[in-house]
C-alpha positions in Angstrom: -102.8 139.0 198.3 -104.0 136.7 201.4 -103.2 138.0 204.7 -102.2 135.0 206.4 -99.1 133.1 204.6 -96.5 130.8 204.7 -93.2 131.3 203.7 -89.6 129.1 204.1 -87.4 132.0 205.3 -89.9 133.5 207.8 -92.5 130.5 208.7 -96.4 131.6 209.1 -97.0 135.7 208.9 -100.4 137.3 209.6 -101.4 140.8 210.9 -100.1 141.2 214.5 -97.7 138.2 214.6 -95.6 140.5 216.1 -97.9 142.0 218.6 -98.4 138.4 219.8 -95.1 137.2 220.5 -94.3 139.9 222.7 -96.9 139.4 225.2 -95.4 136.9 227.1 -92.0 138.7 227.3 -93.9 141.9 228.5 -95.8 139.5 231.0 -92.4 138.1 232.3 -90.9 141.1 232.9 -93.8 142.3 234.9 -93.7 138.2 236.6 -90.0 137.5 237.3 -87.5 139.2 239.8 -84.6 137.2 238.0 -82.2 139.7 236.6 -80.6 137.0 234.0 -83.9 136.1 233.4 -85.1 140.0 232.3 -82.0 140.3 230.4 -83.0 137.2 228.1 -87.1 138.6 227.9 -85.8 142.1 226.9 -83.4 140.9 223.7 -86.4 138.9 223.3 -89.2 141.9 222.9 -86.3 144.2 221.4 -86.7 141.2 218.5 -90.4 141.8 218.4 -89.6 145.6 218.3 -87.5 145.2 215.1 -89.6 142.6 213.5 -92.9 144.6 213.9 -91.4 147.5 212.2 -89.4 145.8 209.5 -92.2 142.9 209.0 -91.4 139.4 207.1 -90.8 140.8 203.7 
């Protein structure tokens, strides 16, 4: 099985998708003082959390 795929339901999925996608919401909690703005980056990783663990399939 290839590790980079595409699927309809879950778009492109390779080894540390997940890993990826979280940087910048780790970055912008460090960056931004805005407390709406923190609020919307942490649902945000918590989403990475979940999909890391769980994965595409």
């Amino acid at each position: 099985m290839k590790k980079i795929f595409y699927s309809e339901k879950y778009g492109w999925s390779f080894p540390g998708k997940y890993i990826l996608l979280a940087i910048p919401a780790i970055v912008g909690l460090i960056y931004f003082e805005n407390i709406f703005i923190n609020i919307i980056l942490s649902l945000y990783l918590f989403g990475c959390v979940i999909g890391f663990f769980k994965g595409d399939r």
